[in-house]
C-alpha positions as CSV (number, residue, x, y, z in Angstrom):
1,X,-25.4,120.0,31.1
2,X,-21.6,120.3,30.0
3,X,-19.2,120.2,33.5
4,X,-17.3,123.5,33.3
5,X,-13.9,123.4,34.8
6,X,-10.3,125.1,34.7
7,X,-6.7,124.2,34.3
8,X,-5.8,124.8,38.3
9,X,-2.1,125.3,39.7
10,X,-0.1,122.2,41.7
11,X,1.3,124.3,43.7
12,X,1.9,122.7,47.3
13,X,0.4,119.0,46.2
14,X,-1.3,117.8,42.9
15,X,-4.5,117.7,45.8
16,X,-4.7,121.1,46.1
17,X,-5.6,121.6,42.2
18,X,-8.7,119.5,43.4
19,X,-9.5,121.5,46.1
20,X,-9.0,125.1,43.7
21,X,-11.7,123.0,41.2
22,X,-13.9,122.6,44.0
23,X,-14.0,126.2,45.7
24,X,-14.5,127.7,42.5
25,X,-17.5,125.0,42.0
26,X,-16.3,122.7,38.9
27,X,-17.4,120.1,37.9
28,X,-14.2,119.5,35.9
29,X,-10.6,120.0,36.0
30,X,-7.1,120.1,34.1
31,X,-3.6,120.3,35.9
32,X,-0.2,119.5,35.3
33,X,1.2,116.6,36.6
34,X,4.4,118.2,36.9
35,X,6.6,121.4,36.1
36,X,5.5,121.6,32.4
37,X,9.0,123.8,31.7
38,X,10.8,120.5,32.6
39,X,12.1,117.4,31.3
40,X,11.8,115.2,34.6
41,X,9.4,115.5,37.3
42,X,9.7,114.5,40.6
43,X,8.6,111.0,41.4
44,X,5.3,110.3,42.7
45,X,5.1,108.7,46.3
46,X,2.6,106.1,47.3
47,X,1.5,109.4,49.3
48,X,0.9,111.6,47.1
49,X,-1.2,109.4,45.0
50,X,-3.2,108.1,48.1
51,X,-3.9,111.8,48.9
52,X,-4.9,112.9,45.1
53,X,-6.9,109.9,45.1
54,X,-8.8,110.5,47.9
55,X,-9.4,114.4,47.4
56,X,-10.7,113.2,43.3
57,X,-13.4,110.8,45.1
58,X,-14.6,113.6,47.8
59,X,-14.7,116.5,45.2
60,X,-17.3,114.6,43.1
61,X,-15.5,116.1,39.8
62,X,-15.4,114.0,36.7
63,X,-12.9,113.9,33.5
64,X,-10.3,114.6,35.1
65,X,-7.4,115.7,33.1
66,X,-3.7,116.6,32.5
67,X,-1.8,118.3,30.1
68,X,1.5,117.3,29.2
69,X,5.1,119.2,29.3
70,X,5.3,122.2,26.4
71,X,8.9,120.6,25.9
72,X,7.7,117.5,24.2
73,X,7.8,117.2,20.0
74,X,6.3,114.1,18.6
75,X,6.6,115.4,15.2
76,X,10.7,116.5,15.4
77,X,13.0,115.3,13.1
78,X,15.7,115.6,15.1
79,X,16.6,112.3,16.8
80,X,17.4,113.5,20.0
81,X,14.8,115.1,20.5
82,X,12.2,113.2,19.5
83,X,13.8,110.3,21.7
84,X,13.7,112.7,25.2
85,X,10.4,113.9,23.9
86,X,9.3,110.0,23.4
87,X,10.5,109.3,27.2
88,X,9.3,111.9,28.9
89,X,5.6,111.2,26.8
90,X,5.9,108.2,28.1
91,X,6.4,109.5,31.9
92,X,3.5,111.7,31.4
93,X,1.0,108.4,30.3
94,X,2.7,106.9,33.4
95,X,2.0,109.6,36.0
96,X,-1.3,109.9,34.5
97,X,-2.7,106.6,34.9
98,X,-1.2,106.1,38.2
99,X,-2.8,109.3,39.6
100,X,-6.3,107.4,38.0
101,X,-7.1,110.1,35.3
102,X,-9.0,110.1,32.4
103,X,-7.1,112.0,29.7
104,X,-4.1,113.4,28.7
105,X,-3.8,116.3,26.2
106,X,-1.1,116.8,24.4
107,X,0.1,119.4,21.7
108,X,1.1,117.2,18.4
109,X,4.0,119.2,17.9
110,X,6.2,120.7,15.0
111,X,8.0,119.1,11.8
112,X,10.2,122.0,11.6
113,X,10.8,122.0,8.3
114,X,10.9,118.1,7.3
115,X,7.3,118.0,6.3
116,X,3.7,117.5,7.4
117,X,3.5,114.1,5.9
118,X,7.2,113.4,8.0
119,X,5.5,115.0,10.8
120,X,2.5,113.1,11.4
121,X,4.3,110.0,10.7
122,X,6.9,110.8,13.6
123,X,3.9,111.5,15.7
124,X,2.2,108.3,14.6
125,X,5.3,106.1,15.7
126,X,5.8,108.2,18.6
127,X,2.3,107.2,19.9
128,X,2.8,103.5,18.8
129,X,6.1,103.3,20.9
130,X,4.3,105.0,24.2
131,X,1.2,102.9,24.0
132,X,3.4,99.8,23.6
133,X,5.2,101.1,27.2
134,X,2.4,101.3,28.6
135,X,0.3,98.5,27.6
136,X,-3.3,98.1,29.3
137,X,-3.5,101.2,30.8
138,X,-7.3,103.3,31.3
139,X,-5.8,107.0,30.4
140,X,-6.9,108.0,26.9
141,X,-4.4,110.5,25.4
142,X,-5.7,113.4,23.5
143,X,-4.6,115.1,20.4
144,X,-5.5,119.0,21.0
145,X,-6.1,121.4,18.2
146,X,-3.4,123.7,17.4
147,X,-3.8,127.4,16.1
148,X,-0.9,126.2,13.7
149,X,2.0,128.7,14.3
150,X,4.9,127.9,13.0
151,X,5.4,124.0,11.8
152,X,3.0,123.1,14.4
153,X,0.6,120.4,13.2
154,X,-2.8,119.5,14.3
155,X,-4.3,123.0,12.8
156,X,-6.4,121.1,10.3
157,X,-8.5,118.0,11.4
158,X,-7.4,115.8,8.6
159,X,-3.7,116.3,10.3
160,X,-5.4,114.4,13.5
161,X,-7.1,111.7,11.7
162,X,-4.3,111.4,9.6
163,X,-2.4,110.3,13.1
164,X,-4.8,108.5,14.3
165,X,-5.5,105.9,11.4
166,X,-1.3,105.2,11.5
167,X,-1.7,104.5,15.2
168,X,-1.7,100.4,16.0
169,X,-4.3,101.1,19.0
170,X,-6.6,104.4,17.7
171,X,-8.9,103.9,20.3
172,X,-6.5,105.1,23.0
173,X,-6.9,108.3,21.0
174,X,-9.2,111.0,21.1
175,X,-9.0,114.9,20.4
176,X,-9.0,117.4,22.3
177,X,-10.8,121.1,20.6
178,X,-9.4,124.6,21.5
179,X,-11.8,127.3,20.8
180,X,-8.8,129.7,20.7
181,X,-7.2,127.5,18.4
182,X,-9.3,127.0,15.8
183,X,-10.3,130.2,15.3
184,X,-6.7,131.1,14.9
185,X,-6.3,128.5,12.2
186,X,-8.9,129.7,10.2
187,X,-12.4,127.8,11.7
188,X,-15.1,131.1,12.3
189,X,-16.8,130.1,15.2
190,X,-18.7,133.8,15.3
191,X,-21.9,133.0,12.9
192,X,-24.4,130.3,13.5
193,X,-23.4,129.0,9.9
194,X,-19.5,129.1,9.9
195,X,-20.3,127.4,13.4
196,X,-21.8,124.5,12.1
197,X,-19.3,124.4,9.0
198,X,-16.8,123.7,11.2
199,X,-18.5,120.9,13.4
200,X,-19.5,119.7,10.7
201,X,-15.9,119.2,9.2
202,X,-14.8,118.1,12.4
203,X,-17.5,115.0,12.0
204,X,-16.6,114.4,8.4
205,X,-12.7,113.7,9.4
206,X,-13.3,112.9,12.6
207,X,-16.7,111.9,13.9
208,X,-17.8,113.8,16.8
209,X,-17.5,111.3,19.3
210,X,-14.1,111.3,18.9
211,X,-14.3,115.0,20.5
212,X,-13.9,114.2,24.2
213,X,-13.1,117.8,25.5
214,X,-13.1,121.3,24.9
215,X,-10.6,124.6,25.9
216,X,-13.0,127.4,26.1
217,X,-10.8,130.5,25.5
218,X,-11.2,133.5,23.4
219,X,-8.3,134.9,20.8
220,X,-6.4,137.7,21.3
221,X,-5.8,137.8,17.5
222,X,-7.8,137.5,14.4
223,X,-9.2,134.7,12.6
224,X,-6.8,132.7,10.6
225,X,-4.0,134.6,12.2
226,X,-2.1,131.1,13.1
227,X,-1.2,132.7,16.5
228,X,-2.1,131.2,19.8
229,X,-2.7,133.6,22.0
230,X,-5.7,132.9,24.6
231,X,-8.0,136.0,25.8
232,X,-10.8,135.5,28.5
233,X,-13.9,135.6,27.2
234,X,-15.7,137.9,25.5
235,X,-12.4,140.1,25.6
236,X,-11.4,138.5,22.4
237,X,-12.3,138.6,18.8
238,X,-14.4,135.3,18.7
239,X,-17.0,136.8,21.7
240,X,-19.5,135.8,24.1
241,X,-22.5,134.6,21.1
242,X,-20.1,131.8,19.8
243,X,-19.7,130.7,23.8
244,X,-23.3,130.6,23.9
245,X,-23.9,128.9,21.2
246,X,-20.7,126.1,22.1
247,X,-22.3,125.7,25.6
248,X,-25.5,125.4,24.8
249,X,-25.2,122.7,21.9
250,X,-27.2,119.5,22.5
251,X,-24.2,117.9,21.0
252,X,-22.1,118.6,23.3
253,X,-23.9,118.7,26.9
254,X,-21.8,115.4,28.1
255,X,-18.6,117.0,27.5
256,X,-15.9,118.9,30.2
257,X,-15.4,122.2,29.2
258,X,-11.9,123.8,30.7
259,X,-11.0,127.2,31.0
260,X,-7.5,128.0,29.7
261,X,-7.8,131.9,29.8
262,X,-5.4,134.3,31.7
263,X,-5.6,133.9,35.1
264,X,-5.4,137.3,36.6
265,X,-6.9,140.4,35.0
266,X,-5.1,143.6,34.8
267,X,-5.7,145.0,38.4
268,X,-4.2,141.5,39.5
269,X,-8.0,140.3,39.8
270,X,-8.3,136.5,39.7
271,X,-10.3,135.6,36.1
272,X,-11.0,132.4,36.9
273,X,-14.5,132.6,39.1
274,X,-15.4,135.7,36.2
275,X,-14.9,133.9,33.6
276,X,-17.2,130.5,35.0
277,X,-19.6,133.0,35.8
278,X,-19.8,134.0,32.6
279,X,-19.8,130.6,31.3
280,X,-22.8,130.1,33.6
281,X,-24.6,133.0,32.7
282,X,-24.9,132.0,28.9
283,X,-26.0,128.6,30.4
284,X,-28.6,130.2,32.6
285,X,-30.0,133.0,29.6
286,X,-30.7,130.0,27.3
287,X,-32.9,128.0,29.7
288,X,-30.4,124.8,30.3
């Protein structure tokens, strides 16, 4: 049965995303490790770990993840940049590993104009100078699906395996899939057969077990539209069908599946336990 989950606020401790994950009955989580809008985050104490620690073995949840800081490009040309975006990476693998968790997604990032061949290359050394950093360590970073707006790479799956066969160490990587995403970049998720044309592609340039966890979020705008712009579910164009057909796939049954949709609704209601219910509901209809 795949371990529903959601990305849950830090607010007042990195424990009490844990405790969110638990009340809302996940089996799964995502959280940031920091304020994702900044470059530095505040160091962790030997306390804070100890207390995240301990709340992560009494909640029972597993693959637990982080996403990294929206600031950080990989793929820049720009050499400032891309070393800030190389150090704080780096800090992110860091806090990760130290807080005992099992991935890290991150957004490729953009070429801005030099290129996608430029791009994925920056990426690729990017990732070769982090790994060296941090050699040894149990976090596996993942590469998320992009919706591709803008230079943004990582909308097509050959852009991913591209990066990973420059990498020195590709087995620290694996990819992360955003249903918004690729839906947004073109993949129809809405019809059994476009379905499977897209897992299918996925395999071919990837190999499925590469895929180690999904975003479930619907798109506010139209396939192909190259705009990222999650919708909770059923409220967007890919619909509830393609949900039950993603949550019910034999393929995927060992695989954490986080919520990334709006949190509240437009009366201010929180979305989070509506949209697990619905996620259990599709579960529930098919017999699982």
């Amino acid at each position: 049965m795949p371990l529903f989950g959601a990305h849950m606020s830090i607010a007042g401790g990195l424990e009490k995303s844990i405790q969110a994950a638990v009340s809302l009955r996940c089996g799964t989580v995502q959280l940031f490790t920091k304020n994702s809008n900044q470059w530095a985050g505040k160091p962790l104490t030997d306390s804070d770990i100890r207390r995240f620690r301990e709340a992560c073995v009494a909640s029972g949840l597993k693959f637990l993840t982080a996403h990294d800081s929206y600031l950080i490009n990989l793929a820049t040309p720009g050499e400032e940049l891309y070393r800030k975006s190389i150090d704080a990476f780096t800090e992110e693998i860091e806090r990760a590993e130290a807080l005992g968790l099992d991935y890290l997604v991150t957004h490729p990032g953009a070429h801005t104009g030099s290129g996608e061949e430029a791009g994925i290359l920056r990426i690729s050394a990017a990732l070769d100078e982090a790994h060296r950093r941090c050699p040894g360590f149990r976090v596996q970073v993942l590469l998320e699906t992009t919706a591709g707006q803008g230079t943004t790479l990582g909308h097509r799956f050959e852009h991913l395996a591209a990066i990973r066969e420059r990498v020195a160490e590709p087995e620290r990587l694996g990819v992360c899939l955003d249903t918004c995403h690729v839906y947004a970049a073109g993949f129809d998720l809405t019809t059994p057969s476009e379905f499977e044309a897209c897992f299918q592609h996925f395999d071919d340039c990837l190999g499925l077990a590469l895929l180690k966890v999904f975003h479930i979020n619907d798109s506010l705008k139209p396939l192909g539209s190259r705009v990222d712009r999650h919708a909770g579910l059923g409220l967007g164009h890919i619909g509830l069908e393609a949900f039950r057909r993603l949550i019910n796939d034999p393929r995927f049954q060992d695989r954490p599946m986080i919520l990334e949709t709006p949190k509240e609704g437009d009366d201010d209601e929180p979305m989070d336990p509506i949209n697990l219910g619905i996620l259990r509901g599709l579960l529930a209809e098919s017999g699982t």
